[in-house]
C-alpha positions in Angstrom: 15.5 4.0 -36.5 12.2 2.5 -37.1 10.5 5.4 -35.5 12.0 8.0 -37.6 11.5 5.8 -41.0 7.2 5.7 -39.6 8.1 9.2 -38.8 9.0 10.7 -42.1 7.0 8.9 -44.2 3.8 10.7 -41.6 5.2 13.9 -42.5 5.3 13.0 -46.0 1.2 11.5 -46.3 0.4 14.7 -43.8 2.1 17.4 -47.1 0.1 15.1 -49.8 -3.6 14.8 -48.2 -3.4 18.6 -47.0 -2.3 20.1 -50.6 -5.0 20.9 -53.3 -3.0 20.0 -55.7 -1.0 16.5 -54.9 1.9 17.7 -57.7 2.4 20.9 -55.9 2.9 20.1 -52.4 2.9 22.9 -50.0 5.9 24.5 -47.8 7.8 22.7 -45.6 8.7 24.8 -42.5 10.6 23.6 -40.2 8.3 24.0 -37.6 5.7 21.7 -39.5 8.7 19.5 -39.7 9.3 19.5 -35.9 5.9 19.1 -34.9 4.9 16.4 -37.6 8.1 14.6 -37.0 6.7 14.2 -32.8 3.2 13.3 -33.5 4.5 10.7 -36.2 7.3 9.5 -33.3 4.3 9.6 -30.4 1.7 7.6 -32.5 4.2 5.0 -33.1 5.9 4.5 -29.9 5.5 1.7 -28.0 2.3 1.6 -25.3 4.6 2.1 -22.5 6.1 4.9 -24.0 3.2 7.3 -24.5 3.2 10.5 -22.5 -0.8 10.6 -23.0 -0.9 6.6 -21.7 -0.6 5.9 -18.0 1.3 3.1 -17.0 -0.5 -0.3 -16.7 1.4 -1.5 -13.6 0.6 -5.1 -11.9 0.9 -5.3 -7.8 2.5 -8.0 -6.0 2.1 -6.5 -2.9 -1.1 -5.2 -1.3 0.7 -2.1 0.8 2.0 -1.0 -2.5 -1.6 -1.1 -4.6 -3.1 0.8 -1.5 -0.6 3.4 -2.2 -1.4 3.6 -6.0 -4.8 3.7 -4.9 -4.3 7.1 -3.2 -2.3 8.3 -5.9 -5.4 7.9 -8.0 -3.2 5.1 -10.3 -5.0 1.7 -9.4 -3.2 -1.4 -10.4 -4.8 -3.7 -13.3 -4.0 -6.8 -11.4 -3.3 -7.9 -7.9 -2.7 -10.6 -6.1 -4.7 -12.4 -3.7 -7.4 -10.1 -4.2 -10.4 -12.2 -2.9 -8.1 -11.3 0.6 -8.4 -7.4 0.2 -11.9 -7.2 1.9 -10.9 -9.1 4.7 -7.3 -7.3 5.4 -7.1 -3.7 3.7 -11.1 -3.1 3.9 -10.3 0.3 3.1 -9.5 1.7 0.4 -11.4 -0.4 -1.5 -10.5 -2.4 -4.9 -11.5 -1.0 -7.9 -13.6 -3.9 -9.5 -11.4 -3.6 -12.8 -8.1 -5.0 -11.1 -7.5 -8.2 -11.9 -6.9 -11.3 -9.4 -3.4 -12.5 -10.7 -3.5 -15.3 -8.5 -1.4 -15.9 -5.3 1.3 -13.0 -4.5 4.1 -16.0 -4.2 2.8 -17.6 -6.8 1.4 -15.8 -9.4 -0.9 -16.8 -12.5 1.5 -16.1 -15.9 -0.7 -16.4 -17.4 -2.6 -13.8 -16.6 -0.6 -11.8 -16.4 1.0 -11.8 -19.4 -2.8 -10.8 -20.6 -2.7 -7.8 -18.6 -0.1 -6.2 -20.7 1.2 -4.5 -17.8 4.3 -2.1 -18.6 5.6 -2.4 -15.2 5.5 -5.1 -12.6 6.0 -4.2 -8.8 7.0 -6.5 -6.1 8.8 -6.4 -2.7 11.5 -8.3 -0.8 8.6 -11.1 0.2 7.8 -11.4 -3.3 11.2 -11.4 -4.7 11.2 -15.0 -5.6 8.9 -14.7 -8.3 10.9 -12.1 -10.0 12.4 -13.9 -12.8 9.5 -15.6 -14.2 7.9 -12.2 -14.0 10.8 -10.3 -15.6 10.0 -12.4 -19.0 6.6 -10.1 -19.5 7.3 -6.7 -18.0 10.5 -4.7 -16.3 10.3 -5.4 -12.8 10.7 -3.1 -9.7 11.2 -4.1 -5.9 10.0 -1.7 -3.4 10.8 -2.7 -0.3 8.7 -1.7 3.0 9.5 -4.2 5.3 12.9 -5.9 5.5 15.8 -6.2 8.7 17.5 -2.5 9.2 13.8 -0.5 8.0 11.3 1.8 9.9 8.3 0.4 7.9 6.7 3.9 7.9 9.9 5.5 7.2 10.1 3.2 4.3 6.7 3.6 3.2 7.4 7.3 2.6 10.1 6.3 0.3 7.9 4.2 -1.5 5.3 6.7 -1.9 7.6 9.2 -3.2 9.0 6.2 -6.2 5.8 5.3 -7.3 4.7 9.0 -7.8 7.5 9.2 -9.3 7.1 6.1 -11.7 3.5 7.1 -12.3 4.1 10.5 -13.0 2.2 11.6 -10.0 4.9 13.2 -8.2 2.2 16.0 -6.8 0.0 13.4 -5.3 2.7 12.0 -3.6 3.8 14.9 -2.3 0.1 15.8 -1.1 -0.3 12.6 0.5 3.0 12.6 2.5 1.8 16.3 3.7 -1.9 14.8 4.3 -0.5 12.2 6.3 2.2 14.7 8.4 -1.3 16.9 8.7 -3.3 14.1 10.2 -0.1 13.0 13.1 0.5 16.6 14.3 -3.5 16.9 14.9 -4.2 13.8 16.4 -1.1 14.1 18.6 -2.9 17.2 19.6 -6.7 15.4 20.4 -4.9 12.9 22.1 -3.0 14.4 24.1 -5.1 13.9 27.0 -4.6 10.1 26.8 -0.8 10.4 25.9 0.1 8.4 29.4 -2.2 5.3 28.5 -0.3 2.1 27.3 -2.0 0.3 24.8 -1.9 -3.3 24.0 -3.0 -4.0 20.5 -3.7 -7.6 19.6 -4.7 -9.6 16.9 -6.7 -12.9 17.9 -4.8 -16.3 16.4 -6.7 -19.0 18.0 -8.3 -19.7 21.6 -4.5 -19.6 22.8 -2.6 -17.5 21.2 -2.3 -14.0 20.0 -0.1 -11.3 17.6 1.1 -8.9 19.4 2.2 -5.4 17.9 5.8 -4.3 19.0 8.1 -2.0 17.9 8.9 -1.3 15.3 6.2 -1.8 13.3 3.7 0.1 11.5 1.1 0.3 13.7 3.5 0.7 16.8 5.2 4.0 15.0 1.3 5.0 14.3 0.7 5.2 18.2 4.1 7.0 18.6 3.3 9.2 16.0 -0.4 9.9 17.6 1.9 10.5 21.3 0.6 7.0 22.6 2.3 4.0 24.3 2.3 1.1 23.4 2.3 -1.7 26.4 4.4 -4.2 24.7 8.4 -3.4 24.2 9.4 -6.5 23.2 11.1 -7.2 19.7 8.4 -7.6 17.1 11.4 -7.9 14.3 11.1 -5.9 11.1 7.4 -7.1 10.5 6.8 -5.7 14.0 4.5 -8.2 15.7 5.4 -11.0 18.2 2.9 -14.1 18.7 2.6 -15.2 22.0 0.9 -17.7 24.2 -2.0 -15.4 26.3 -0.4 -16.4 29.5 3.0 -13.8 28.2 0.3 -10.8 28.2 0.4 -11.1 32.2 3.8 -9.4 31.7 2.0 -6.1 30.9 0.8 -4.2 33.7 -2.8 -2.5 33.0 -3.3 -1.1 29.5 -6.5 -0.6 27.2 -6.5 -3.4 24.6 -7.7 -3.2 21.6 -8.3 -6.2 19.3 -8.3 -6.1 15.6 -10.3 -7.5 13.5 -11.2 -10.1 11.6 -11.8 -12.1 15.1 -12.8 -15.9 15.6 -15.5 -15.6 17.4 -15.6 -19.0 18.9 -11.9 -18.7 19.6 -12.8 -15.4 21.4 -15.2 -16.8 23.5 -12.9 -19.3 24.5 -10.4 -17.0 25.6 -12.9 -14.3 27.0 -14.1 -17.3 29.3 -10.6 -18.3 30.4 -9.6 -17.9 34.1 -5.9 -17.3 32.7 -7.1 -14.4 30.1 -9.7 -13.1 33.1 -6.7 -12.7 35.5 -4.8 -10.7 33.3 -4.1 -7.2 34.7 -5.1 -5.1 31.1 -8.6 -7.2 31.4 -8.9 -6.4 34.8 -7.8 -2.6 34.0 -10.9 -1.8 31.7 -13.0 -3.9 28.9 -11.3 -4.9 25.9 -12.3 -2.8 22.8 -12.4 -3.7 18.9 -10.7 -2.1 15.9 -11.9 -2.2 12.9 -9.2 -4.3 10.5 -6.2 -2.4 9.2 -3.2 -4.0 7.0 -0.8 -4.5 9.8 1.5 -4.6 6.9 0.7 -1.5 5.0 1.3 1.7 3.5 1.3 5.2 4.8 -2.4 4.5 3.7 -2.7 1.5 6.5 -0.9 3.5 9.2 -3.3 6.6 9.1 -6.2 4.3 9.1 -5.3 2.9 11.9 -4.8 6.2 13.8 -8.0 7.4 12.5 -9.7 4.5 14.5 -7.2 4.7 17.5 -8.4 9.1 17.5 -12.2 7.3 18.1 -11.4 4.4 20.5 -9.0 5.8 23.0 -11.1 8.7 24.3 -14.1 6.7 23.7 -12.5 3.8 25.7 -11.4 6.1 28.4 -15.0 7.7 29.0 
């Protein structure tokens, strides 16, 4: 009601400052009407509300700001973003997003200063939901969570937050970028197609994250026509962490070790007579990945095939 009081009155200043004469005030069609009546109702509507204003939308959840990222819609805040170098890399922040503080813990704060019109967070984040709810509407979008394919998941979520961003043909684009990118590296790599593949992540000088189906980087090497080595149950966040001496239950297999790696603790291992023994060392030398989000987006998953379609032949040669 409020609206279409500011509404009429707009129509009524636009007749008075456009007329000659302010006693004679000129016809009222009802086109004018119409068209006054929605520029009045649009230049009083709440931010959120504009057609012309995108969505100011706060992340929770670093596999969902990747996605916005490629949807061209950056978030204004984040959280944990000092950690974005070390485990996304690519694509990179924009400098404008904010730090909101820990994911599990947020800043209100600042927050609240954002003026975000939407607030997005995921099963892992949930528990901050209802202090957040108090300064935005608050959406869950789930990736990861007991019954999901993480990258089946992820294309649900890519679809949503076109949606909720009004960048439904991004989305679309990226899903079909994305399906482009699997059926031609299945093709390059179909030479290597009957190589396992351990894929690691380094923990300390004894231990080690294994990636298992079925998670996102395990349905990246199926997508890509690979094997991976390990078959045991990485649970919904796909990964298992294991002492080295369980890696002696894979036969030979190129592994490949993400970064970020200790180096000391690498060294440590490297020089072990249990990790030297190991049938995969033993097979061929141990190769690096750059770092991917192991816990990522559609975005994530084709990084990491992009650096699996360089590695394995190269690897192989």
């Amino acid at each position: 009601m409020k609206h279409e009081l500011l509404a009429q009155d707009f129509v009524f200043m636009h007749r008075l400052s456009s007329s000659p004469d302010p006693f004679r005030l000129p016809p009222l069609t009802r086109r004018s009407v119409l068209g006054l009546a929605a520029a009045a109702t649009a230049a009083f509507a709440p931010r959120g509300a504009r057609a012309d204003l995108p969505l100011r939308i706060v992340s929770t959840d670093y596999a969902l700001a990747e996605t916005l990222i490629a949807l061209d819609h950056p978030p204004v805040g984040l959280g944990d973003v000092p950690g974005w170098a070390e485990w996304v890399v690519a694509p990179p922040l924009p400098p404008a997003t904010v730090d909101i503080g820990a994911s599990l813990d947020p800043n209100l704060e600042v927050v609240a200063s954002l003026k975000p019109d939407l607030i997005l967070t995921t099963d892992y984040t949930s528990g901050v939901e209802p202090q957040l709810s108090r300064i935005a509407p608050v959406e869950r979008i789930t990736l990861y969570a007991p019954g999901l394919v993480p990258i089946d998941a992820a294309r649900g979520a890519t679809l949503r937050l076109g949606a909720l961003t009004g960048r439904e043909a991004q989305a679309r684009a990226l899903l079909a970028r994305t399906d482009a990118f699997w059926q031609a590296g299945r093709a390059a790599l179909a030479p290597y197609a009957q190589t396992p593949l351990l894929v690691l992540s380094l923990m300390d000088n004894r231990h080690v994250r294994v990636y298992a189906p079925v998670g996102l980087l395990d349905s990246a090497m199926r997508k890509l026509g690979l094997v991976n080595a390990w078959t045991g149950d990485g649970g919904f966040w796909g990964f298992e962490t294991v002492g080295i001496e369980r890696l002696s239950e894979v036969g030979p297999a190129q592994i490949f070790l993400l970064e970020n790696v200790q180096e000391d603790a690498w060294e440590a291992i490297r020089q072990s007579t249990l990790w030297q023994a190991l049938p995969a060392v033993r097979h061929r030398p141990v190769r690096r990945l750059p770092s991917v989000l192991m816990f990522g987006s559609l975005v994530a998953a084709q990084r990491f095939g992009e650096a699996l379609l360089t590695a394995v032949p190269e690897a192989a040669s």
